[in-house]
N, C-alpha and C positions, 0 to 999 in steps of 0.2 A: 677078432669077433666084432662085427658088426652091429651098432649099438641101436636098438629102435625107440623110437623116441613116439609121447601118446599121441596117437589118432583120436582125435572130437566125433560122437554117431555123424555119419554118413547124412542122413535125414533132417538130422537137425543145423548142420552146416551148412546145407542146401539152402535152409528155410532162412539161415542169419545169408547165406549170402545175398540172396532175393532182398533183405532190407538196407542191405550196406546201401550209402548215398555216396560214397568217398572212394576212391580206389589210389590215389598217391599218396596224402601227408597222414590220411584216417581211412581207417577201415574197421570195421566194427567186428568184422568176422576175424579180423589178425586180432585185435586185443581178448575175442575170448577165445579162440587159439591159446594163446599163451596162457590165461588163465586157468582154461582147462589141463592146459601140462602144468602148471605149476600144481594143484589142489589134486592131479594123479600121481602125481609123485610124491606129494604129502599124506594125504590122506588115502589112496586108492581109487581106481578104476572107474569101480561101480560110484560113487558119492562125485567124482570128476564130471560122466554121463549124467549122474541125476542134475549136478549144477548147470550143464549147458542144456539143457531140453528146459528146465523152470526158465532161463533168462531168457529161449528164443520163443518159447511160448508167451513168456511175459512180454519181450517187446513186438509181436504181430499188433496190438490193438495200438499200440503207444504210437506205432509206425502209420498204421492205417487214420488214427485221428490225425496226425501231424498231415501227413498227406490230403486227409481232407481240407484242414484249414488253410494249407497253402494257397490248393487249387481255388479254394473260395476266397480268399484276398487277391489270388492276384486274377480272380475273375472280376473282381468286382472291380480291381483297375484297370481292365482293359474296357471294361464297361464304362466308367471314367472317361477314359481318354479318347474312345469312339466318338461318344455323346457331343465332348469340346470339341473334336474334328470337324464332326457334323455340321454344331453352331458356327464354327469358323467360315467353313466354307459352304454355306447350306444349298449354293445352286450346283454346284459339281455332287456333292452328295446325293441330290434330289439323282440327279442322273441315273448314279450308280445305283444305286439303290429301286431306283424305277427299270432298269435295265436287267439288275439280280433277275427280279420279282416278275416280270413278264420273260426271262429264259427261262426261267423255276417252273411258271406257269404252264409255258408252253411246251416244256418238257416232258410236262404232266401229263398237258392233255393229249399228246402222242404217243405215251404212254401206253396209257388206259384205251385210245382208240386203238392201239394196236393190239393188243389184250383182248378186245372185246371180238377185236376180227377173228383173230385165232382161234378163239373160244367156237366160233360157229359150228353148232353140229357135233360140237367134240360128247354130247351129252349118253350119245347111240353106245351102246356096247359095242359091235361091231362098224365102230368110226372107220378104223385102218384100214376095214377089208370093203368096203362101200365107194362105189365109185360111180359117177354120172356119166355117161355114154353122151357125147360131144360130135357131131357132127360137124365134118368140115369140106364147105363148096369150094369147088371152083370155078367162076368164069372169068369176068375181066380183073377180076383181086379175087382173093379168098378170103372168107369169113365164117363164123365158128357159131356153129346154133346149137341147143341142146335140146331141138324137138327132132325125132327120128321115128323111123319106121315102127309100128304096135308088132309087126311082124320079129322083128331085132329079138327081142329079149327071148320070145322060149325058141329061138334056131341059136343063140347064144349059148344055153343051158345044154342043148340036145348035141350041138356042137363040137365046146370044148367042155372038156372032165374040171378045168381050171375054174368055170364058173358054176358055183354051185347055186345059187338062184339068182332070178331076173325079173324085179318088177316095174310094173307100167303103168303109169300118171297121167291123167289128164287132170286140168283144172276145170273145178264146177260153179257155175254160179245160179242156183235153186231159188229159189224165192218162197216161203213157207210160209202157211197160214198160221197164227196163235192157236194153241190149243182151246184157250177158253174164249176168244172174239175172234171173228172173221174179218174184223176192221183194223186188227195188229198183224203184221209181215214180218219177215223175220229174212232179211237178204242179206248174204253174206256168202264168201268165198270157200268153196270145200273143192274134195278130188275125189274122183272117179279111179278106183285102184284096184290093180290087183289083191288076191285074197292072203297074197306071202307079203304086203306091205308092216304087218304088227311083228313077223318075223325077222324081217329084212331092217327095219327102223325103230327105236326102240320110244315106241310114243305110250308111255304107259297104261293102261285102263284101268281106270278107280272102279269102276263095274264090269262087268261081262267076264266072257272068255278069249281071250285072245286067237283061239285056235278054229273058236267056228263062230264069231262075231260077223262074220262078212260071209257066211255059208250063204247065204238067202239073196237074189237077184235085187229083192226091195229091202234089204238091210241097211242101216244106215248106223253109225256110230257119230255119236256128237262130245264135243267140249262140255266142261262144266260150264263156262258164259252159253255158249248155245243152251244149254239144259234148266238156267234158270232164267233166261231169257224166255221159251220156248214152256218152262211146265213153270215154273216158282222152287216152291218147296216139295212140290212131289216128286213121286220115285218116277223118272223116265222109263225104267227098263220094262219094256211089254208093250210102252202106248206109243201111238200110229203116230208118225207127222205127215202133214197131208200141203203136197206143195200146190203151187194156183195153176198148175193144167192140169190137178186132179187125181197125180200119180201119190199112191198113199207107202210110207216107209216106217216100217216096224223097226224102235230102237233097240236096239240092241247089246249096246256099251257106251257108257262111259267113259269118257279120255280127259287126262287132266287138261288143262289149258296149255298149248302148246308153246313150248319157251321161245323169249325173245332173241335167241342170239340162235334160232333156226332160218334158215332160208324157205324150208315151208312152211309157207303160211295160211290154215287154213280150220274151218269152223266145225268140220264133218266131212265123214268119210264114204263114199256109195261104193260098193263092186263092180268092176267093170264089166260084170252080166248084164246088170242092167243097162248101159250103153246098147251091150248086143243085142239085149230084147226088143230094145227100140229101134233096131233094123241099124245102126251103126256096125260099121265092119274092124276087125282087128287084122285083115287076112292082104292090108296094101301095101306093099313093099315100096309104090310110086308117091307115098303123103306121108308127110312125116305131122303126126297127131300124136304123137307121145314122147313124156318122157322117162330113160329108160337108167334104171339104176341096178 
């Protein structure tokens, strides 16, 4: 017969082995090992289990302040010893140390500029399914332009079942009168877009409706800088802007400020009705005047 001899809890042998620092001449976990079989064979089982769980709970803290103090003395000697290296040889240190500190640097900043590129545009709900329509010539080389046909986008949609909408961009530059002086201007960069661009781009509006914001030939939607640019502290939505050839734009929506890590960049938004109204054509397959997302 086969003589079995006491097992120490599982869980608690675990937790003494994690603090052994010794595995050859000392081990912490072999002497209460033994301690434990000696006080179960004395005493019993259950009072064997209760003495190793007290001693390895008792030494976690013992373990952990020891360990801290180490690391803190023998930091502070390597701290020591750096400092008199330093003094010793303070033109070679200067080096290294200038050297660290501009690869640290410059690590950084290629970093963060790579970060920021990536970031561009990721803002859209539909980031992954959004794609810019690229045109590419050829005559004596080829090169890649991203203004294309106004006709492209709804023979695109009508086309393939694969795209489900298609809009179109132009860039605007308006020049508007102050609402309250005719001696303040108000010029800045906006687009001329189709009515599915709030759909298709996810440019928030802190007013309006997104769904018929851009219903109206002279609708116009602006930025909150356009907005308090343009009225102050009044409410935009209902009142006219009136640009310097005399064409008057009912606002319509507000848009938050349009973030910096977009490649659109732009102050307000018109329908591209309005273009048409104004005898411009969407219908040239031979000019490329837009661009087509």
């Amino acid at each position: 017969m086969t003589r079995r001899f006491p097992s120490p809890p599982r869980l608690a042998r675990w937790i003494v082995s994690l603090l052994r620092r010794y595995d050859d001449e000392f081990s912490m976990r072999d002497d209460f090992d033994e301690e434990h079989m000696r006080i179960e064979l004395e005493k019993g089982k259950i009072r064997a289990h209760l003495w190793y769980w007290c001693h390895a709970l008792y030494a976690v803290p013992a373990y952990i302040k020891l360990a801290f103090v180490t690391r803190k003395t023998m930091f502070k000697h390597f701290v020591k010893i750096s400092l008199r290296n330093i003094g010793r040889n303070k033109g070679y240190s200067f080096i290294n140390i200038m050297g660290l500190a501009v690869g640290m640097a410059t690590s950084l900043m290629l970093i963060f500029w790579a970060m920021d590129e990536m970031s561009f545009d990721r803002f859209h709900v539909n980031a992954k399914n959004l794609f810019r329509i690229v045109q590419e010539r050829e005559t004596d080389r080829v090169f890649r332009t991203p203004s294309t046909p106004s006709p492209l986008a709804p023979s695109l949609v009508a086309g393939y079942p694969e795209v489900e909408m298609a809009v179109r961009l132009r860039h605007a530059r308006l020049t508007f009168i102050h609402s309250e002086s005719e001696d303040k201007i108000y010029d800045e960069t906006g687009l001329f877009a189709d009515r599915e661009i709030l759909q298709a781009f996810t440019f928030p509006l802190k007013k309006g409706n997104p769904n018929t914001a851009l219903s109206g030939p002279r609708s116009i939607i602006i930025t909150e800088k356009m907005a308090q640019a343009c009225f102050g502290r009044r409410d935009p939505i209902g009142e006219t802007l009136t640009a310097t050839d005399g064409d008057l734009f009912q606002v319509t929506g507000i848009l938050k400020n349009v973030p910096e890590n977009s490649h659109l960049k732009f102050e307000y938004i018109i329908p591209s009705e309005y273009l048409i109204r104004k005898g411009q054509s969407f219908e040239r397959w031979n000019y490329s005047d837009s661009l087509t997302y």
